[in-house]
N, C-alpha and C positions, 0 to 999 in steps of 0.2 A: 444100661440100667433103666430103662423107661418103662417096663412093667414094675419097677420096684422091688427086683430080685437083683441080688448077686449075680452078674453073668457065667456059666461053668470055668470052671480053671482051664487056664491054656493047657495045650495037648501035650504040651513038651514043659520041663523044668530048664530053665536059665534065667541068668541074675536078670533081665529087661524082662520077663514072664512074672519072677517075684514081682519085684517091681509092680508092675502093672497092678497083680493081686493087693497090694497093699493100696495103693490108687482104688483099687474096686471098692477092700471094705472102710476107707475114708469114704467116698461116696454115696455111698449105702447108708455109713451113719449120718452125715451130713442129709444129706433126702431125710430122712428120717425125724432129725430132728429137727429139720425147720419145716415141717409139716404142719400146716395149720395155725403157724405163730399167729399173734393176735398185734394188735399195733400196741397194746399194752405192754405186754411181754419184750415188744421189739424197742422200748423206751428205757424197761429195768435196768437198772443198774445194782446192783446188789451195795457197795459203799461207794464213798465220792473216792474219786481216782480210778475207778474201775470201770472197763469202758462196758456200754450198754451192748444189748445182747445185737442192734440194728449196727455197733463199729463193730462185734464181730464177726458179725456175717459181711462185711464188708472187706475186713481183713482176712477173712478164708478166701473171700474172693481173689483178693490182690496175691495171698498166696500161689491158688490155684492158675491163676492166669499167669504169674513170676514162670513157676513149675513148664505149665505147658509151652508158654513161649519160648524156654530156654530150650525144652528138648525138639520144636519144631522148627525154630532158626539154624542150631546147628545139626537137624537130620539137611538143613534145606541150604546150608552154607550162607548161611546169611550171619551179619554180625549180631551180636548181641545191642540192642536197643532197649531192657529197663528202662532208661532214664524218660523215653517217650511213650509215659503216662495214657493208657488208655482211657476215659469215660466210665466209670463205674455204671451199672446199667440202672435204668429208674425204678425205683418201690422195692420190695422186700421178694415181690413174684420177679421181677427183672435180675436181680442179683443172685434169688434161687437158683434161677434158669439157667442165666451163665454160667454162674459155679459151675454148677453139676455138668456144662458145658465143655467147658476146659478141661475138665474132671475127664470126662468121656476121650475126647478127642484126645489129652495125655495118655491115656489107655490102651487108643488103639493104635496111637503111633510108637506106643510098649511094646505090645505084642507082635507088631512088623518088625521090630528091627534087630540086628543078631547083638550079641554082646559086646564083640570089638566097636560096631557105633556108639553102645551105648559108654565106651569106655573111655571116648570121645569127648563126651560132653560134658562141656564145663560150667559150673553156675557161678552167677557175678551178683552184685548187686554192694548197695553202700556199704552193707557189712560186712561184705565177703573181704572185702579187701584185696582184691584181684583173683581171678578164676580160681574158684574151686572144684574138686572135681566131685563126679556124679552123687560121688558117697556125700555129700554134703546136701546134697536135696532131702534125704530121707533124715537126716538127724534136725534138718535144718530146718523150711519151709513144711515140708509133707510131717515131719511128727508134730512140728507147729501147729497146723491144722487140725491135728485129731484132739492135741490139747484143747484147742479153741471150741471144737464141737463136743465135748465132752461138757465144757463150762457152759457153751448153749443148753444143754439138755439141766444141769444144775440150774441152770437161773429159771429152767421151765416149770420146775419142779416146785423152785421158791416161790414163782410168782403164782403157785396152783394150776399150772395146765403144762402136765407131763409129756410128754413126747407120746407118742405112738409107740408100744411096745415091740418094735421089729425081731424079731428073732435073728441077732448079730453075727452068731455065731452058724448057723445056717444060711444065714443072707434071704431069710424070708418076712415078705413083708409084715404088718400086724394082722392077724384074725381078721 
């Protein structure tokens, strides 16, 4: 997505192709709506106990990289490692970039792989409670995320500088 389009639909239909497609129009909306944030906006907090719009670009992140690493360790038979915490990356452009990063690269390791792999793979972490499987990404982590960039795009709204009107539903950028 580096021209800030939807990439075309993979050529074939199967659950890791889905997949992938829902990975795309998270990403899409995520670019989108952190286009342009201001350090203002990145500070909002709409009431106290709600985290500001800068913890949740930070928690799509940790999502996003949760997602990818899960389905890159067990394409690569490696154990699951969660607990060894990567470096959130610096500034609001550093954490953009990764995002959309891991975003990316969970996508294209979607679209390589057949179904029985992805039928594999299991996600962990503190609240799983011991491996769950794949179906647990998308209700779990990945709808997380689109809740979390939808409340980005609300607090942009609130704070007076709306998002970029991307055309969501086509996956075209704004005019």
């Amino acid at each position: 997505m580096t021209d800030g389009h939807i990439p075309a639909p993979p050529d074939e239909v199967r659950g890791a192709t889905v997949l992938a497609r829902l990975v795309d129009g998270l990403a899409f909306r995520y670019r989108w709506a952190t286009e342009g944030l201001t350090e203002s906006e990145l500070a909002f907090r709409p009431a106290d106990g709600a985290m500001s719009t800068s913890e949740l670009l930070d928690h799509v992140h940790k999502l996003a990289r949760w997602v990818e690493g899960t389905v890159r360790r067990t394409l690569d038979g490696e154990p699951d490692r969660m607990d060894e915490r990567e470096p959130i990356a610096d500034g609001i452009g550093g954490v953009r970039e990764s995002t959309l990063a891991y975003l990316g690269q969970l996508r294209a390791q979607l679209v390589e792989i057949e179904d029985a792999e992805l039928a594999k793979i299991e996600i962990t972490g503190t609240r799983a409670k011991g491996p769950q499987p794949f179906w647990s990404m998308i209700n779990g982590p990945l709808a997380d995320a689109l809740t979390h960039v939808g409340q980005i795009n609300t607090y942009r709204r609130i704070a007076g500088n709306p998002a970029p009107a991307a055309d969501v539903f086509r996956g075209l950028p704004p005019d």
